[in-house]
C-alpha positions as protocol buffer text, in pm:
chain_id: "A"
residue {
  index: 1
  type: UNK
  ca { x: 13339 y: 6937 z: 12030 }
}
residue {
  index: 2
  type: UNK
  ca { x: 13186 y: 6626 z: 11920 }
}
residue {
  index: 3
  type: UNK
  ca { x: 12928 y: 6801 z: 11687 }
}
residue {
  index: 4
  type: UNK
  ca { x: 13305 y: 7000 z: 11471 }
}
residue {
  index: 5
  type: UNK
  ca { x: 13417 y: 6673 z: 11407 }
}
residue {
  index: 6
  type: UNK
  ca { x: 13061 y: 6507 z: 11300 }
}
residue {
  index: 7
  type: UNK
  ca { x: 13048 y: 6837 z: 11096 }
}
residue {
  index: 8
  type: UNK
  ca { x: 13411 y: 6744 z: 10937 }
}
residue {
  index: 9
  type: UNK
  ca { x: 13344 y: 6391 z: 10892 }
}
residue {
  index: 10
  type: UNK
  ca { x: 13024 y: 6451 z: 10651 }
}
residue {
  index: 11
  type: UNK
  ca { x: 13202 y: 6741 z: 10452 }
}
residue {
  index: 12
  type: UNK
  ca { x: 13488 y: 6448 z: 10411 }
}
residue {
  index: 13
  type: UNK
  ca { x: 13194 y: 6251 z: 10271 }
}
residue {
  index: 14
  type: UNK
  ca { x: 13069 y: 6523 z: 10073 }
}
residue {
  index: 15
  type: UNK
  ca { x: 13370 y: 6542 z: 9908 }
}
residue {
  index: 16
  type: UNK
  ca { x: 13406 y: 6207 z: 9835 }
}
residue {
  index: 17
  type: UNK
  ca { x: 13038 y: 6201 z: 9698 }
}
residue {
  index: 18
  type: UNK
  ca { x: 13111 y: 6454 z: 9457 }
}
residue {
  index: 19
  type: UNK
  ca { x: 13476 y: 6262 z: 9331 }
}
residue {
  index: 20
  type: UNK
  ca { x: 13274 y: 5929 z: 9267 }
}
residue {
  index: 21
  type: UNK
  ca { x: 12934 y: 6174 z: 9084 }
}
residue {
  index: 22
  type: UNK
  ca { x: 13252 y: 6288 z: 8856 }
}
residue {
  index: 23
  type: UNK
  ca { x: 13410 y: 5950 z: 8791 }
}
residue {
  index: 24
  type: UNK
  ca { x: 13065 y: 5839 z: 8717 }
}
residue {
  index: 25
  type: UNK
  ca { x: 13013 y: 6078 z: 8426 }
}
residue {
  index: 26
  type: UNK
  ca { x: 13343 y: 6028 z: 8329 }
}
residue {
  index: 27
  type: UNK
  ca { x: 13253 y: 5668 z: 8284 }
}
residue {
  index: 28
  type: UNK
  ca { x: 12921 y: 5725 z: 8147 }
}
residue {
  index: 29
  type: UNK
  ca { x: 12770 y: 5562 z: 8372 }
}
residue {
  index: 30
  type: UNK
  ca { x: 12478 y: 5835 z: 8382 }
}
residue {
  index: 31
  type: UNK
  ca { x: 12195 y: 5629 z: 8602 }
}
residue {
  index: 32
  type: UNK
  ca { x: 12456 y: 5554 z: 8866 }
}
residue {
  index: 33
  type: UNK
  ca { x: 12544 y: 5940 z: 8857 }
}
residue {
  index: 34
  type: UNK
  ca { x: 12176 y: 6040 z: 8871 }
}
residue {
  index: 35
  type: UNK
  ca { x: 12168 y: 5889 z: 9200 }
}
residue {
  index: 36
  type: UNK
  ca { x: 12474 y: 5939 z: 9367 }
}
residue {
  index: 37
  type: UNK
  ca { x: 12402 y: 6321 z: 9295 }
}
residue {
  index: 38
  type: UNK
  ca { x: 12081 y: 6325 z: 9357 }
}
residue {
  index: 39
  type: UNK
  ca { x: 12230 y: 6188 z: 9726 }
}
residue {
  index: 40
  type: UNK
  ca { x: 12459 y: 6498 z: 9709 }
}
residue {
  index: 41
  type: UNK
  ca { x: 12176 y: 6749 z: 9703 }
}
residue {
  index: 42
  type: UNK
  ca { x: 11974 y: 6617 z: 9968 }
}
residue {
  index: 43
  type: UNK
  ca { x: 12209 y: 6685 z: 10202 }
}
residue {
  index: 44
  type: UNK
  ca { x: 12341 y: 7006 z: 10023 }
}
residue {
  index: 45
  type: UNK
  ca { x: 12059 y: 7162 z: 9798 }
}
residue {
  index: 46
  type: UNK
  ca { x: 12252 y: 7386 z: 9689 }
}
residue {
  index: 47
  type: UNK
  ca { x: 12565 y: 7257 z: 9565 }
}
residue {
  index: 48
  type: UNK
  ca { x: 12576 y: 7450 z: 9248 }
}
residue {
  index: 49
  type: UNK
  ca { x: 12865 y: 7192 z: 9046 }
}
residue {
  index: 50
  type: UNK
  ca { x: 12630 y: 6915 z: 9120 }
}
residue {
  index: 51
  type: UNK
  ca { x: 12291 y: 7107 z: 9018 }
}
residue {
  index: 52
  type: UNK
  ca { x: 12485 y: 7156 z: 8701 }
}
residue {
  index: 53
  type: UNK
  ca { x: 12573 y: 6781 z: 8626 }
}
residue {
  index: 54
  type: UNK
  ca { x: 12306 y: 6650 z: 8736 }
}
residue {
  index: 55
  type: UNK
  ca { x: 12129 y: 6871 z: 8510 }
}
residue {
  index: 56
  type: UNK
  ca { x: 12388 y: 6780 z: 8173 }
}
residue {
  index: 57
  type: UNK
  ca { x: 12320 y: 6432 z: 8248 }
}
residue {
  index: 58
  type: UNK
  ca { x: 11940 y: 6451 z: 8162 }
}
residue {
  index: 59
  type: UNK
  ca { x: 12030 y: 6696 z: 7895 }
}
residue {
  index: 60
  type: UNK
  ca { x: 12239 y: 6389 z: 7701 }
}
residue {
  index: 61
  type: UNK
  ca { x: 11935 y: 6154 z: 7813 }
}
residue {
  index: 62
  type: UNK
  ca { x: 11685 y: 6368 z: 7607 }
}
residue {
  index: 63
  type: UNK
  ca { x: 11500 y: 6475 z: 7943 }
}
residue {
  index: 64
  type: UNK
  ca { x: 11498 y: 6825 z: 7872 }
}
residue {
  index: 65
  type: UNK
  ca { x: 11153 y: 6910 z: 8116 }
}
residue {
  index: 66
  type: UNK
  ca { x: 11410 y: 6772 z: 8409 }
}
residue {
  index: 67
  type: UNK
  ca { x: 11719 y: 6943 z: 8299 }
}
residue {
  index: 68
  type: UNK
  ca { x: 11563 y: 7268 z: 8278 }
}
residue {
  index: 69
  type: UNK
  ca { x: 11429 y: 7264 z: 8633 }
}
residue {
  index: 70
  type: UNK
  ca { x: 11792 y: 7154 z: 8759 }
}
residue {
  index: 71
  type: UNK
  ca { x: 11934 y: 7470 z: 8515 }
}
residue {
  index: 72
  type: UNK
  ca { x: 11662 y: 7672 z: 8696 }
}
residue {
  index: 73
  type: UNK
  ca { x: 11832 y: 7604 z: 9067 }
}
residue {
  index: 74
  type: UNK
  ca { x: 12202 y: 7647 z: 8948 }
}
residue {
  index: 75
  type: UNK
  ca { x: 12111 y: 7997 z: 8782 }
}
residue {
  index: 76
  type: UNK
  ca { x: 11894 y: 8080 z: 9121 }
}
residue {
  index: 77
  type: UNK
  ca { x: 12287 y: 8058 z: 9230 }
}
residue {
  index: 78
  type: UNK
  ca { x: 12537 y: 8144 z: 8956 }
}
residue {
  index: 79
  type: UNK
  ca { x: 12306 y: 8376 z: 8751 }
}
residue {
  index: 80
  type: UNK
  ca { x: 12513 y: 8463 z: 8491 }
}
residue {
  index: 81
  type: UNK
  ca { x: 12694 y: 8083 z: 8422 }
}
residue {
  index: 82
  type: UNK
  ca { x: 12671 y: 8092 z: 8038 }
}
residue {
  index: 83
  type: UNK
  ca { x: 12716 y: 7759 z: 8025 }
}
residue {
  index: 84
  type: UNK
  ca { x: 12424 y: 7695 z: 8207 }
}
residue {
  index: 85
  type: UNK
  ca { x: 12173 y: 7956 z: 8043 }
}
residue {
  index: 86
  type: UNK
  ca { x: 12294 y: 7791 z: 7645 }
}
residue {
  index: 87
  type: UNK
  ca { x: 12199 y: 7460 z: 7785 }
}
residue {
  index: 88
  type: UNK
  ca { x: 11873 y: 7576 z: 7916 }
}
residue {
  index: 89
  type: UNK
  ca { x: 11832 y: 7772 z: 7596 }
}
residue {
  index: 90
  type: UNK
  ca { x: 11884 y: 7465 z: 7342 }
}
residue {
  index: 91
  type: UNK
  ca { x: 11625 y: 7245 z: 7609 }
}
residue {
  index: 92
  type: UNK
  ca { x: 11389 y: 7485 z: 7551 }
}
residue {
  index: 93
  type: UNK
  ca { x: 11419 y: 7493 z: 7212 }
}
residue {
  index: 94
  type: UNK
  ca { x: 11425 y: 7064 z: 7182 }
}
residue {
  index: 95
  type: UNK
  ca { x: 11106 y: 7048 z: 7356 }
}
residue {
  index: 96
  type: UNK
  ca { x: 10941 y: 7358 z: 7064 }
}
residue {
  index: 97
  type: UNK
  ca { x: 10936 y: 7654 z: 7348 }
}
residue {
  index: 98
  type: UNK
  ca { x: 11087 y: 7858 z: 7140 }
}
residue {
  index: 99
  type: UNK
  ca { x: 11015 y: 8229 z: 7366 }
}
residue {
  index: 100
  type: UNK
  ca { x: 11196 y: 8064 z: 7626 }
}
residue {
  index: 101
  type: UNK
  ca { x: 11506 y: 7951 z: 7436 }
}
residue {
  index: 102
  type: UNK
  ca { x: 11513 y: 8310 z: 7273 }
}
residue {
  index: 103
  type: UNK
  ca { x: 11471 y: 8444 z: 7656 }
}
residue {
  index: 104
  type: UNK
  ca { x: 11782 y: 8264 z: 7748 }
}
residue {
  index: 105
  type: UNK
  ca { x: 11944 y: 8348 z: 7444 }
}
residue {
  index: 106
  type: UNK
  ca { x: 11924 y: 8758 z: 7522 }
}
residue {
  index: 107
  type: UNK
  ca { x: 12032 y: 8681 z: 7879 }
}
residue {
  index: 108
  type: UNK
  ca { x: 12348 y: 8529 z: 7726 }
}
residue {
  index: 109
  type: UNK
  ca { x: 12382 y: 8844 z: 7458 }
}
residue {
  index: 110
  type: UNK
  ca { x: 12403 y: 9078 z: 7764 }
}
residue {
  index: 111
  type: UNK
  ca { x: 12675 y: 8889 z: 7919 }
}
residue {
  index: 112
  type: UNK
  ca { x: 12876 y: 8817 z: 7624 }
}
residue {
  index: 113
  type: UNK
  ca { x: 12728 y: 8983 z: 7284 }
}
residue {
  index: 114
  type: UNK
  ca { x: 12950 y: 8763 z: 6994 }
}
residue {
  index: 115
  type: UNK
  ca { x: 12877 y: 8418 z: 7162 }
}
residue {
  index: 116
  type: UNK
  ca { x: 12869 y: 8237 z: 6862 }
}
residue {
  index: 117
  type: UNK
  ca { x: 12609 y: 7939 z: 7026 }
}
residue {
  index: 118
  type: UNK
  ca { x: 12362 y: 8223 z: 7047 }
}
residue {
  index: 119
  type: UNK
  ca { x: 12397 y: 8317 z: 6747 }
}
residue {
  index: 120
  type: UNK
  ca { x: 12394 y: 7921 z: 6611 }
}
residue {
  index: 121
  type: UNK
  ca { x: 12058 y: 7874 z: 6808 }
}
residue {
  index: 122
  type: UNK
  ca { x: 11863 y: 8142 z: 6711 }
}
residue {
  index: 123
  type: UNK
  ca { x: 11906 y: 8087 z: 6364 }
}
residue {
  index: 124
  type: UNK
  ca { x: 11758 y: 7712 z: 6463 }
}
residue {
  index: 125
  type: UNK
  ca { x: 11491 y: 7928 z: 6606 }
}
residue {
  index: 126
  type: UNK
  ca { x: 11429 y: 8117 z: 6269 }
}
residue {
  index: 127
  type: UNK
  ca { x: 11444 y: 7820 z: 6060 }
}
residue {
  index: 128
  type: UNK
  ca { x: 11207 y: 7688 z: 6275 }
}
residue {
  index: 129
  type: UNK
  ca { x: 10940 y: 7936 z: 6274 }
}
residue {
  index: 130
  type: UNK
  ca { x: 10936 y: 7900 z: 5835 }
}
């Protein structure tokens, strides 16, 4: 019985974790955010939402190398999450690895063949290569 209610008391926590990680963004207050969700995925690797901010918020920083491997671990989980794959696509293409951005980019063509960022990027791509 006691080990429900210890159960209950850190999914409350959880919870609350994840409101304060979003207030945090909101705020900009992107160091503070880094940490409390890093704290969120040591308990809960997998949290998907958080793998996902986490990863935006080195995206805006310029850390690219780190976003991608936080992109990586919320596609292991949401495979096709657009969102996810353009971001990992245009951090690929900031730090010049090109094959990789264009890799992402046909991922997102299968699952949505007029999306106009793909489209956008790879023409960055082209311009790139002249």
């Amino acid at each position: 019985m006691v080990g429900l209610f210890s159960k209950n008391s850190e999914i409350k926590q959880i919870s609350q974790k994840k409101k304060e990680l979003r207030k945090l963004v909101k705020q900009k207050q992107y160091d503070a955010a880094l940490k409390t969700g890093s704290e969120i995925l040591q308990k809960i690797p997998e949290e998907n939402d958080v793998l996902f901010i986490v990863g935006g918020i080195y995206y805006l920083k310029n850390n690219y190398s780190s976003a991608i491997s936080y992109f990586e671990k919320s596609l292991e989980i949401a495979t096709f999450d657009i969102e996810v794959l353009i971001l990992k696509a245009n951090s690929h293409y900031y730090l010049g690895e090109h094959k990789q951005a264009i890799q992402c980019c046909n991922k997102i063509r299968e699952i949505d063949p007029k999306n106009k960022a793909v489209s956008e990027l790879l023409s960055k791509i082209e311009s790139a290569k002249k």
